[in-house]
C-alpha positions as CSV (number, residue, x, y, z in Angstrom):
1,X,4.9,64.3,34.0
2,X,6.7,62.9,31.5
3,X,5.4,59.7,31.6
4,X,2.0,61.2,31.7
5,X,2.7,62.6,28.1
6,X,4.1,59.7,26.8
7,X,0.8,57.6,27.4
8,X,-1.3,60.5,26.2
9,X,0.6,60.4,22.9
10,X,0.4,56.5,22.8
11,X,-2.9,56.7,23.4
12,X,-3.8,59.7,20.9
13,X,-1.9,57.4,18.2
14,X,-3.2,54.0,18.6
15,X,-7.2,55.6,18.5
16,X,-6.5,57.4,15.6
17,X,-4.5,54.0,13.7
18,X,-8.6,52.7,15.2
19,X,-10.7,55.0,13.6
20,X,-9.1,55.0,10.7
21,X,-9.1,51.5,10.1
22,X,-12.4,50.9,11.3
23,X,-13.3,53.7,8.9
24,X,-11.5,52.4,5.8
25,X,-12.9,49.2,6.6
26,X,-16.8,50.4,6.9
27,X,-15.7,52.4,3.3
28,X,-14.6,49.1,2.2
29,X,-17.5,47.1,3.1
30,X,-19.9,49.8,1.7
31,X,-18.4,49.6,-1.3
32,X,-18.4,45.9,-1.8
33,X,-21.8,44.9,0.1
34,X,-23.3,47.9,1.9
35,X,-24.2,47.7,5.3
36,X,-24.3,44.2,5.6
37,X,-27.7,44.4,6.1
38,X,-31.4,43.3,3.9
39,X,-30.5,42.8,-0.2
40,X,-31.1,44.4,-3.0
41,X,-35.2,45.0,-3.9
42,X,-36.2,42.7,-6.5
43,X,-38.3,43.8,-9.6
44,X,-42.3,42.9,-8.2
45,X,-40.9,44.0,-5.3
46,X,-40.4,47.4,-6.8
47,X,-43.6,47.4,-8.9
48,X,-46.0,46.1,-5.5
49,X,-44.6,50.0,-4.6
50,X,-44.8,51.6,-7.6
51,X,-48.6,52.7,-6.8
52,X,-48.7,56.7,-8.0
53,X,-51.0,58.1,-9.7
54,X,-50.8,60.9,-12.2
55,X,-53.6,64.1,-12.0
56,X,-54.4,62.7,-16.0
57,X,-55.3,59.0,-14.0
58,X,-52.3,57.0,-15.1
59,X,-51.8,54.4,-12.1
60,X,-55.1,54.0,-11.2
61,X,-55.8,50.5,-10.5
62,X,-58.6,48.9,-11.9
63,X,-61.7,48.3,-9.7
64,X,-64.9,50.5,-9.3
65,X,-66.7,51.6,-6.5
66,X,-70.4,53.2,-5.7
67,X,-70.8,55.9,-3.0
68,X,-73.3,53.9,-1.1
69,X,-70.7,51.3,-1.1
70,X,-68.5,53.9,0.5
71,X,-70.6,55.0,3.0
72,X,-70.1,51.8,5.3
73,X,-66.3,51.9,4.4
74,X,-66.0,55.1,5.8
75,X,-67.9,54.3,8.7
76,X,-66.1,51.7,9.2
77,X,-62.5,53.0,8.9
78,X,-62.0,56.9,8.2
79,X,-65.2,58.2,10.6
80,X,-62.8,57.6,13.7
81,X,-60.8,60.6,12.5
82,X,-62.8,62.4,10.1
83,X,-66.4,62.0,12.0
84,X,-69.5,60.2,10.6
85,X,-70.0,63.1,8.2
86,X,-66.5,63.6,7.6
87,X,-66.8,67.0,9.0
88,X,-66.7,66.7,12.2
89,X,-63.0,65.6,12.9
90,X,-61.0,65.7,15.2
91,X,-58.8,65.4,12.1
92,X,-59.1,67.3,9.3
93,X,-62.4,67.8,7.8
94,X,-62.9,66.3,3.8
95,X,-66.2,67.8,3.5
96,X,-67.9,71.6,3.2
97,X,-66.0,74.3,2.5
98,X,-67.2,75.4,-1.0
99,X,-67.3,79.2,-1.9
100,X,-64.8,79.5,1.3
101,X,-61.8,80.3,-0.3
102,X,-61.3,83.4,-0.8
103,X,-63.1,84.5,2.7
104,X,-61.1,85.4,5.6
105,X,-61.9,81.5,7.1
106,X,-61.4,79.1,4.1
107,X,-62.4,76.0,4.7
108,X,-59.8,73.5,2.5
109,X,-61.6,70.5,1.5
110,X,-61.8,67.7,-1.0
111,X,-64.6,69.4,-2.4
112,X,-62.9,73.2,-2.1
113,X,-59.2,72.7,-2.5
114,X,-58.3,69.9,-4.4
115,X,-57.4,70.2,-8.1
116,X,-57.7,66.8,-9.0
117,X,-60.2,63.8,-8.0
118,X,-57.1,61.5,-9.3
119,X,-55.2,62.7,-6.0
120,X,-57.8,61.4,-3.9
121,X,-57.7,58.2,-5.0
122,X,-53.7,58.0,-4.7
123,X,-54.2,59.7,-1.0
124,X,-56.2,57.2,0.0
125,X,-54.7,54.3,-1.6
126,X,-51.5,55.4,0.2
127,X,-51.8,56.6,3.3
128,X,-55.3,55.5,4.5
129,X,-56.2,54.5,7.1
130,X,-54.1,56.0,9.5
131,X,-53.5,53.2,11.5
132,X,-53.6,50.7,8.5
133,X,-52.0,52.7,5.4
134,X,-52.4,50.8,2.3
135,X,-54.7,47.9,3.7
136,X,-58.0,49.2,1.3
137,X,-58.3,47.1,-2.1
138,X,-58.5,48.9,-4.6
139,X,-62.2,48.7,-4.6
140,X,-62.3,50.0,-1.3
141,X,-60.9,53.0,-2.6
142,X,-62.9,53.8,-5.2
143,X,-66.2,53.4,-3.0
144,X,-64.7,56.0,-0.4
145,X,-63.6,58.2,-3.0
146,X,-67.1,58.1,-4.3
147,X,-68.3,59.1,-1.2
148,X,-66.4,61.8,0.1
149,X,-67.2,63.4,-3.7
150,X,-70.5,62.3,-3.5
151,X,-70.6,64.6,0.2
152,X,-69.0,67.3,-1.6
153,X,-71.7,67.6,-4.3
154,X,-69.4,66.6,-7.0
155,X,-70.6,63.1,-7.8
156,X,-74.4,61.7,-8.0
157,X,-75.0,59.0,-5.2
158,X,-75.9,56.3,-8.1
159,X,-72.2,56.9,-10.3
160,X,-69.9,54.1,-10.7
161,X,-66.5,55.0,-10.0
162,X,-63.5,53.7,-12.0
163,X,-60.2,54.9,-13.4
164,X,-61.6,56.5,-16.7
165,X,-64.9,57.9,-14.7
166,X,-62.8,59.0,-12.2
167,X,-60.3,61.1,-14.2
168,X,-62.7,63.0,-16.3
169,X,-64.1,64.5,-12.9
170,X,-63.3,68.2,-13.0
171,X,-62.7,69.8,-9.8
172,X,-64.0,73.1,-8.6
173,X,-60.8,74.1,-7.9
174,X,-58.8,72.7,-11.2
175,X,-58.0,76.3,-12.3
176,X,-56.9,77.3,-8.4
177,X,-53.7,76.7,-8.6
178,X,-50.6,79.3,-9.8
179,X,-48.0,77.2,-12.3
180,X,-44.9,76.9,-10.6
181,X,-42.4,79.6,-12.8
182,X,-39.4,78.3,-12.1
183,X,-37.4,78.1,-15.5
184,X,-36.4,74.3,-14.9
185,X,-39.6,72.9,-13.8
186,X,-41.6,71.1,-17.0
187,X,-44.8,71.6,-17.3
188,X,-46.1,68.4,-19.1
189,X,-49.7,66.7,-19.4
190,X,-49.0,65.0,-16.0
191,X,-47.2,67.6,-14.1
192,X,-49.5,70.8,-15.4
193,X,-47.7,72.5,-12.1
């Protein structure tokens, strides 16, 4: 029995000498070179990822698009999810949906929800396609932004779509939203929230 304790102890003290070594030693490393893994981002690095765009249009790229451009863009890579129309799904549906709102089923769409057209464009840009995020030039955008505004009665078919056109397009629901009343939240020009 005796014997039995001793190991225990022996072997309660040298895993705990372990883990703290092993833990100083990660401490150590972190300190002086992280995880030993990848390296530091370098500065293009950084700005190929620095794509956000404010609701005033700053970050847009530049580039132009047409909604009958769009059209076969859509088809071709957001109709999968969205449906030929875009209202058809099975993912959510981008078009329809005005006057909705304030009825007991509102319909949230681009063309009945969203406060800025600028937010579109930086959607898409980032996380579209599904299966392909960020794989759209920048023209490509544009021309599927155009449509899906177009479909929601917000843009003639004919309009050329670019970063200035495309920030003075007012909403139908700019004036939706609440301002967020917290004390320590700025409201400024690009954050009107």
């Amino acid at each position: 029995m005796c014997m039995r304790n001793a190991l225990m102890i022996g072997l309660i003290a040298v895993l705990t000498v372990s883990i703290l070594w092993s833990s100083e030693a990660a401490d150590q490393n972190e300190r002086t070179h992280g995880y030993g893994l990848g390296r530091p981002a370098t500065g293009q690095e950084l700005q190929e990822w620095n794509i956000d765009v404010t609701p005033t249009g700053e970050g847009l790229p530049p580039g132009r698009g047409t909604a009958k451009q769009g059209a076969a863009i859509f088809a071709a890579h957001c109709a999968s999810c969205h449906g030929p129309t875009g209202q058809e799904g099975p993912m959510d549906r981008l078009v329809g949906g005005a006057g909705t709102l304030g009825g007991q089923k509102p319909v949230k769409t681009i063309g009945s929800y969203w406060p800025y057209a600028t937010t579109l464009y930086d959607y898409v840009r980032r996380a579209m396609p599904f299966s392909a995020p960020q794989s759209l030039s920048p023209e490509e955008v544009y021309s599927v932004v155009a449509w899906l505004l177009h479909q929601n009665g917000i843009l003639a078919e004919d309009s050329i779509l670019d970063a200035p056109s495309l920030a003075a397009i007012r909403m139908p629901n700019r004036n939706g939203f609440v301002p967020d009343p917290r004390p320590d939240v700025q409201r400024t020009e690009t954050n009107p929230f």
